[in-house]
N, C-alpha and C positions, 0 to 999 in steps of 0.2 A: 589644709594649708592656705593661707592668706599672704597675697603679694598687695603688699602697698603699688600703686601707681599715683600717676599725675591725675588720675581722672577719678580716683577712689579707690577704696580695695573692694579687691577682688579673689572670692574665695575660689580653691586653684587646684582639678583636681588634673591628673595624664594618666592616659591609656596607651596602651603597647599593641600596635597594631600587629599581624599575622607575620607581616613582613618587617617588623622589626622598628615600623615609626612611630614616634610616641605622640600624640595628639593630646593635644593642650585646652582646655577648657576652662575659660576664665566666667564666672559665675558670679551675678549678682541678684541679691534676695533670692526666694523659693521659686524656681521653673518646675518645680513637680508641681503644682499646686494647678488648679481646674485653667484653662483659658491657654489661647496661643503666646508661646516666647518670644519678644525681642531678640531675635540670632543673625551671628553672622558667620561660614564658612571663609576661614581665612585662608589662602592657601600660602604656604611659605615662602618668604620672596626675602631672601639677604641683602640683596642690593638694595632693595626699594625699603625694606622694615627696617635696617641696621643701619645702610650707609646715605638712605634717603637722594637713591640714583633720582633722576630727571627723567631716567627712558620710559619708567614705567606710572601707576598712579598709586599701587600699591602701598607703599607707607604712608599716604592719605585717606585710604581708605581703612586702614587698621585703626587708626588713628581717631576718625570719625564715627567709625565702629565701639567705639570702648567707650569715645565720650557721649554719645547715644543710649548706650546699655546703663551707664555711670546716670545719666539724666533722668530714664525710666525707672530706675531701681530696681529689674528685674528682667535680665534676660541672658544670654550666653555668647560669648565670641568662642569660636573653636577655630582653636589657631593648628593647622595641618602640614607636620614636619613632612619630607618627604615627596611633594607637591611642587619642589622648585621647579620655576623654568616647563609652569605647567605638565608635571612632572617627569621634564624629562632629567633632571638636575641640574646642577648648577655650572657643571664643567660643560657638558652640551651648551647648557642657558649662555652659556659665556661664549662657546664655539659660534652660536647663532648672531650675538651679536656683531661677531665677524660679519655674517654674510648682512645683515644689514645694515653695515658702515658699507657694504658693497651695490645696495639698492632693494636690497629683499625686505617687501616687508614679514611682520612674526608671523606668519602662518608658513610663507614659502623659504623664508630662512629655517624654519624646523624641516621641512621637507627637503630639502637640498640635502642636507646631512643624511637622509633616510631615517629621521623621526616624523610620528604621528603630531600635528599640530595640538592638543592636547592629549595628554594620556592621563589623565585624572579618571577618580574614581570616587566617588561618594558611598559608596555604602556603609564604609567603617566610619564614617563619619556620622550617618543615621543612628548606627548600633551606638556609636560613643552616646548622641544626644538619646538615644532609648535607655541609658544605662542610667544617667542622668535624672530622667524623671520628666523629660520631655517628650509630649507626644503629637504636640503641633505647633507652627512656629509662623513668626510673619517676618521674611527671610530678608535679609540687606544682600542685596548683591544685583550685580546687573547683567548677571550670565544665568540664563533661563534653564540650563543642564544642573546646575548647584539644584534647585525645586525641584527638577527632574529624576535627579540622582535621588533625592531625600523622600518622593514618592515613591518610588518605587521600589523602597526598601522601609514602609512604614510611617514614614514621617509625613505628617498633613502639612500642608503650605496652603497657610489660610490668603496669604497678601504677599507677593515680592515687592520691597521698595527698591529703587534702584538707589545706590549714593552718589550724591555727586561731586563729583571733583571739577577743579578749575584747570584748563588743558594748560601745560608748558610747552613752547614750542616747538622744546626736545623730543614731545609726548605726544604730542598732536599724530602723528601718523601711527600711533602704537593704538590709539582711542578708535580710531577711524578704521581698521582693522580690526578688533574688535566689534565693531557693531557693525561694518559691511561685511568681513567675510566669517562671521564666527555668533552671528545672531547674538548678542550684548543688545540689550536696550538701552536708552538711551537716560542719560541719567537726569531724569526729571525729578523724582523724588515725591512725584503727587500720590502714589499709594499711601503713605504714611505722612501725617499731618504734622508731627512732632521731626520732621527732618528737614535741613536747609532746603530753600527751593533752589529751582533749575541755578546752574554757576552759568554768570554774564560771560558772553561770548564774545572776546574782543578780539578775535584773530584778524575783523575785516579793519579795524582800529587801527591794529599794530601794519598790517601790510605784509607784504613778503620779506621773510626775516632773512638777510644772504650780509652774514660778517665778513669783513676784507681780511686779507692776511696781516692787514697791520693796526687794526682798530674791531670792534665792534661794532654791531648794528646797532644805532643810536636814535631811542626814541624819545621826544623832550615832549613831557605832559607838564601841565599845570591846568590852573580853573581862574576865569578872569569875569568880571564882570559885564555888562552890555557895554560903558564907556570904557574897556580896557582897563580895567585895577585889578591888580591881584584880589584872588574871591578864597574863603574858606571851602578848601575841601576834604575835612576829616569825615571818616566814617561812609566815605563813597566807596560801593561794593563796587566798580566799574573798577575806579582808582586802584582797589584792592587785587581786581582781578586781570591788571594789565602787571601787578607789582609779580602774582603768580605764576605770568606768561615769561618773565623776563629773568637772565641770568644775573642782574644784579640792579638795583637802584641807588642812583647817585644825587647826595644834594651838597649844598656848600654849608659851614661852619658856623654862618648868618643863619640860615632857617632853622638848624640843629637849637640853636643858645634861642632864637624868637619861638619857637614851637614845643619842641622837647618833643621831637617823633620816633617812634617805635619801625616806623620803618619795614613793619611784617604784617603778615596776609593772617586776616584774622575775620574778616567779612566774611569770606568764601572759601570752603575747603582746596587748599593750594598749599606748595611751598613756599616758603620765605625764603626771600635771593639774598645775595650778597651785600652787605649795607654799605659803601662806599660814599666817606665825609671827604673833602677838599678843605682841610687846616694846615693854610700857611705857617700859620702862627703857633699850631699846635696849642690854643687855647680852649680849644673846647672842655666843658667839665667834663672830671670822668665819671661825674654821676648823671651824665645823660643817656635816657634810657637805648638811644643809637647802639650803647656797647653794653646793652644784657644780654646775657646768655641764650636768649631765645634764638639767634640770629647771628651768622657770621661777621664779623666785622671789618675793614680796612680801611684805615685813616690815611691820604695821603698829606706829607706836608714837604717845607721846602728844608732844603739842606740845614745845616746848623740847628734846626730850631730845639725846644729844651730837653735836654737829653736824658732828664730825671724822667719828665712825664713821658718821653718814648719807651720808658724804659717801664715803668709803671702799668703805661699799655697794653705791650706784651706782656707781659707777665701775668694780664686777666685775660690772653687770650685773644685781644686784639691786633690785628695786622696795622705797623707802620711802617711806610715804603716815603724817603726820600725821593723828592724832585724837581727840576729845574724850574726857576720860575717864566714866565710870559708875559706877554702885555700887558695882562688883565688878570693878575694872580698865578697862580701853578700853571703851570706849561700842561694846558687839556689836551694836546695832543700827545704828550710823550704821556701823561696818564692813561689815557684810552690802548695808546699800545703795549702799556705794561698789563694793563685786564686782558689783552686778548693774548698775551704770551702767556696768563694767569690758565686760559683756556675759556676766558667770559667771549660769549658769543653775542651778545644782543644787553642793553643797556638802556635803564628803563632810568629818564634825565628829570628829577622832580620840582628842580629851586635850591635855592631861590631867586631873585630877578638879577642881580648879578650875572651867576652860573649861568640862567639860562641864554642872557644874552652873551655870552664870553662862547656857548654851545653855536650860536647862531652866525657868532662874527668870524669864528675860526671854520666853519663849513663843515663842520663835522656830523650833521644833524638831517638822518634820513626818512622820519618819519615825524609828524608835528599834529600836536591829540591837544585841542583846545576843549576843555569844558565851559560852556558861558550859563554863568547861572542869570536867575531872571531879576538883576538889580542894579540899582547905580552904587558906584564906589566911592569911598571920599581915600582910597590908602594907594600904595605906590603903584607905576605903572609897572603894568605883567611883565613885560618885556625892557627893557634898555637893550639895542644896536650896539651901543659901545662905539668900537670899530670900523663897525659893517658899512661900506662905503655902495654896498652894488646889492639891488633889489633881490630876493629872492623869490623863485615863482615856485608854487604850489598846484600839485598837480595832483590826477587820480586821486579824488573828494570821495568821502565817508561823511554819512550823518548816521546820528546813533541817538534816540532818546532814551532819557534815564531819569524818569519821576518830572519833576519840572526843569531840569536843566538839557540843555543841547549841546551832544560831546562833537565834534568835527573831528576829521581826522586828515593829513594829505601827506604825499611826498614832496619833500625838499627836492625840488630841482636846483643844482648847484648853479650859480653864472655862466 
């Protein structure tokens, strides 16, 4: 059987495990044939495969897994029903995440309940890959028990590579458990030469992420040049990897029509956040790539505005939310508290020079990520005040190099 995917097809066989799970084996080219398989043990995660949760990394990694095996032409993902919530299921997996909206992290929230912090098992997994025609494998994954299991039940583990994923801030304490209390290495990815390297680490960038009950945490990046002009920063894995830390990125209607941004994490294995445009005018075309399907979308604009193309909008899928206007275009504050009534916890502020100063003069801006490339500018300045009548100070400094540019990072201290 052959399932077409996004990443190739993939011919497709299942096994019915003892205890009644069917394990899935997605296969590309001959793995029986001499030499170790590109494999990956998938273990089954609904939330993270199907609904693409924040809590975990899992739908990143399947994901990375299939376009890897898709790239080599020859290797297996066995994807492992049965295995939710490290197989405790999925009604436990859910119970658990109770107790860590309560402060547990996932090892001591499975125990609280009286579950095993993993209960997996690999060896039906080996027999599946033995059945297959696989008898050595150079394994994805970053749980050293996967290689473990798969020895000891026959299967050679020539190489583990670990994959890596770019951490969400939701995810961050889920990763870090993981590799301190449950042995996960760390996902560098230098075993195998054909795998993205290490994902840029912008946690110290971002700062302490803490959203207010009536706005998000708000963090305003762009990239300027040495005399202060707006500077090109397409294709920056940093950029990419602050976009996959954050629950949404926000630009105005100006950089959307001057740029034509896609707006998604495509550098670094991560999710793509929320895309949020600021169209008073509700002018933006609707063939800007902001509202492909890759990627969530919501347009805010102000009252009245044309009620065909609102209606056009929606209809592909797109979010339009009316709102009052402000000094300096759409009222960014009542925007910012309709995202965090949305449930957006943290907001990642891109442009353009407008937005960002309209972000700076209304005070809403708690974290400030300059990238300065190494040039003079002759195009507009990074910033316009607007408004802003009273200095702001900048405090608790980040420097971070990335090829030849220098990212800074600080806190807004308000007046």
């Amino acid at each position: 059987m052959v399932i077409p995917t996004p990443y190739g097809e993939f011919n497709t066989r299942v096994f019915e495990t003892a205890q009644g799970h069917p394990y899935l084996a997605l296969i590309k080219g001959d793995v029986a044939s001499d030499g170790p398989v590109l494999a990956r043990l998938h273990s089954e995660c609904l939330t993270g495969d199907v609904l693409g949760s924040l809590r975990c990394d899992c739908g990143v990694q399947l994901r990375t897994a299939l376009r890897r095996v898709a790239a080599e032409g020859r290797g297996v993902v066995l994807y492992l029903t049965g295995q939710e919530g490290r197989g405790i299921g999925l009604v436990n997996k859910l119970r658990a995440y109770v107790e860590q909206d309560f402060g547990a992290d996932t090892v001591d929230a499975n125990l609280r309940l009286g579950l095993p912090a993993d209960r997996r098992d690999y060896a039906d997994a080996a027999h599946v890959l033995g059945a297959i025609g696989v008898r050595a494998v150079r394994l994805m994954s970053n749980n050293p028990a996967k290689a473990e299991g798969l020895r000891a039940n026959g299967i050679k583990v020539e190489a583990m590579a670990a994959i890596p994923t770019s951490a969400h801030h939701r995810n961050a304490g889920y990763l870090s458990t993981k590799a301190n209390r449950m042995g996960h290495v760390a996902p560098t990815g230098d075993e195998l030469a054909e795998l993205p390297e290490a994902p840029v680490d912008v946690s110290r960038l971002l700062g302490d992420i803490e959203p207010r009950d009536d706005r998000p945490y708000v963090v305003l990046s762009y990239a300027q040049t040495v005399d202060g002009r707006l500077a090109e920063r397409a294709g920056d894995k940093v950029s990419h990897a602050l976009r996959a830390a954050s629950d949404a990125v926000l630009v105005g209607a100006e950089t959307v029509e001057r740029d034509d941004p896609r707006l998604t994490v495509r550098l670094v294995a991560g999710a793509s956040p929320l895309r949020v445009v600021l169209d008073p005018d509700l002018g933006t075309t609707p063939a800007a790539r902001v509202f492909a399907d890759d990627a969530a979308t919501t347009v805010y604009t102000a009252a009245g505005a044309d009620g065909e193309r609102a209606a056009a909008l929606r209809a592909s899928g797109v979010g339009v939310r009316e709102m009052p206007n402000g000094p300096d275009g759409l009222d960014l504050g009542a925007v910012l508290k309709d995202l965090r009534a949305e449930g957006v916890r943290s907001v990642l502020v891109e442009g353009g020079a407008g937005v960002i100063g309209a972000a700076l003069a209304a005070g809403v801006v708690d974290r400030l990520v300059v990238a300065m490339a190494p040039s003079l500018g002759a195009g507009s300045a990074a910033v316009d005040m607007g408004r802003a009548t009273e200095e702001l100070r900048l405090t608790n400094r980040c420097a971070y190099i990335a090829g030849e540019d220098v990212i800074l990072a600080w806190d807004v201290q308000k007046p």
